[in-house]
C-alpha positions as CSV (number, residue, x, y, z in Angstrom):
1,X,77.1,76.2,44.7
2,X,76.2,76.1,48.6
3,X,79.9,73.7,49.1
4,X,81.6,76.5,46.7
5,X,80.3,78.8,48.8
6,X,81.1,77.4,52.1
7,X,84.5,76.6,51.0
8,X,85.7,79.9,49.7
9,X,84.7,81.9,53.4
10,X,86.2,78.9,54.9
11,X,89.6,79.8,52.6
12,X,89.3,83.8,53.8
13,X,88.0,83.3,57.3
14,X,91.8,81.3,57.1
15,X,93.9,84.0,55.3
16,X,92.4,86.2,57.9
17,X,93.2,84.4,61.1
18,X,96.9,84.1,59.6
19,X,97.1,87.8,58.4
20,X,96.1,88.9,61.8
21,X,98.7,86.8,63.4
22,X,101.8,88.6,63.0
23,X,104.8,86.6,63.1
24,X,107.4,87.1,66.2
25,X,110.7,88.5,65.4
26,X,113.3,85.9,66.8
27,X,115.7,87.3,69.2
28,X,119.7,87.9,68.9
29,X,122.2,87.5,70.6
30,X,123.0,89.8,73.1
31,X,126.7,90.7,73.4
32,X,126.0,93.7,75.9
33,X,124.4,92.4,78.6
34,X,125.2,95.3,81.4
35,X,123.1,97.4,78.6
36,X,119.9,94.9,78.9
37,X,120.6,95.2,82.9
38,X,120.3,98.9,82.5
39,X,117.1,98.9,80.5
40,X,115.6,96.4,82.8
41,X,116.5,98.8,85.7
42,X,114.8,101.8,83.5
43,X,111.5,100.1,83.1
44,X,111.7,99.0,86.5
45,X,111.8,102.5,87.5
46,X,109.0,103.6,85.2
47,X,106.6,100.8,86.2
48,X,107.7,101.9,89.7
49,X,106.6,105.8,89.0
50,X,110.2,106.6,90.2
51,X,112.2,107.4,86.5
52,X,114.2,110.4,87.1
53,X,114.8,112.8,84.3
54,X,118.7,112.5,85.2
55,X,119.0,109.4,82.5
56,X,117.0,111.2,79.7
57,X,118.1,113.8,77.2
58,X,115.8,116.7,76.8
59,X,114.3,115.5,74.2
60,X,113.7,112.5,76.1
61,X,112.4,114.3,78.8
62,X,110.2,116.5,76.6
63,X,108.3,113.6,74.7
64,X,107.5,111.7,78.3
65,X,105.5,114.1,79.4
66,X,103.0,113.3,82.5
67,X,100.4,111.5,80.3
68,X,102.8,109.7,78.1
69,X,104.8,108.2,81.5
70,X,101.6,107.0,83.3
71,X,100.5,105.4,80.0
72,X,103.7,103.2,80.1
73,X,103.4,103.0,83.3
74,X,99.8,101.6,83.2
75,X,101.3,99.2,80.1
76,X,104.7,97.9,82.6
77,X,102.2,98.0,86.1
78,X,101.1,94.4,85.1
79,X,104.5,92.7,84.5
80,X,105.5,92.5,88.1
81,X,107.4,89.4,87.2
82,X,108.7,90.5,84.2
83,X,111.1,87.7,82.3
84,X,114.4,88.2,80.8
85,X,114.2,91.0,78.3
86,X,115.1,89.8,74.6
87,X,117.3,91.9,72.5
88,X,115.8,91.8,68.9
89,X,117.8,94.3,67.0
90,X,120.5,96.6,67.7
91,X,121.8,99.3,65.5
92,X,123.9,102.3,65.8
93,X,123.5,105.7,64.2
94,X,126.3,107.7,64.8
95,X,126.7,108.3,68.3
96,X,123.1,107.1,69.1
97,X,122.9,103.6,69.9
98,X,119.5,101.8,69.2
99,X,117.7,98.5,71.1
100,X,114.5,97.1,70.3
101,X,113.7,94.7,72.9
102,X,110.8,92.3,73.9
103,X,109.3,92.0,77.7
104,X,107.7,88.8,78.8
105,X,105.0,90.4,80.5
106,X,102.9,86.9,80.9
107,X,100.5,86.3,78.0
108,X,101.1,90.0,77.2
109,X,104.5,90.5,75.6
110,X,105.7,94.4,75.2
111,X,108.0,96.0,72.7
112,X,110.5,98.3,74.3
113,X,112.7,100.8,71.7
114,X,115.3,102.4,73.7
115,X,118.0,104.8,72.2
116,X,121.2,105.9,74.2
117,X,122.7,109.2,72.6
118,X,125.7,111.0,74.1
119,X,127.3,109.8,77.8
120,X,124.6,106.9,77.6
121,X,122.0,109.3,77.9
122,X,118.2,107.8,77.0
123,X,117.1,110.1,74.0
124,X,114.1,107.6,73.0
125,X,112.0,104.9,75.3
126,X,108.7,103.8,74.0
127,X,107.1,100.9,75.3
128,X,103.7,99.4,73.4
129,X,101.9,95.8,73.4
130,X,103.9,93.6,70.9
């Protein structure tokens, strides 16, 4: 009973650690380079503080507000030496043009979803811990 016992936690302390793990989406080719320049210049600016609102929509500009911009800020402040971006899906909506992306930010990887709507305008940036 006591090996039964030992062996079944053993089985869901297992299932656990893998469930908890979630598995990384490979990246894709990326055919628009000068795009994955211009996003790496964006969150540049944000880490930097210095993200105009010229770039964003209203929208944009409306759902990073103060708090939202220094929280993303705080997340991009310790990726100084941020790697090559990786494109990991791109799709396109009508005029709005969607990127998911992932940031190299040392042990600490980041997910960045950026949208460009109308004249390349960003009408969606998020950036969160992937």
């Amino acid at each position: 009973m006591r090996i039964a016992c030992i062996g079944l936690l053993a089985a869901l302390s297992v299932t656990a650690c893998a469930q908890a793990q979630a598995p990384q989406v490979a990246a894709i080719a990326d055919t628009e380079p000068d795009v994955t320049e211009r996003v790496a210049a964006v969150l540049n600016q944000a880490a930097q503080g210095t993200l105009t609102a010229e770039p964003l929509t209203e929208n944009a500009r409306a759902a990073l507000d103060a708090p939202q911009m220094e929280a993303m800020r705080t997340l991009l402040r310790d990726c100084a030496n941020m790697g090559a971006l990786e494109l990991l899906a791109r799709t396109t909506k009508g005029e709005e043009r969607q990127y998911q992306y992932r940031a190299p930010c040392g042990g600490k990887p980041l997910l960045v979803e950026i949208n460009f709507g109308k004249g390349a305008r960003i009408s969606h940036l998020r950036v969160r811990p992937g």
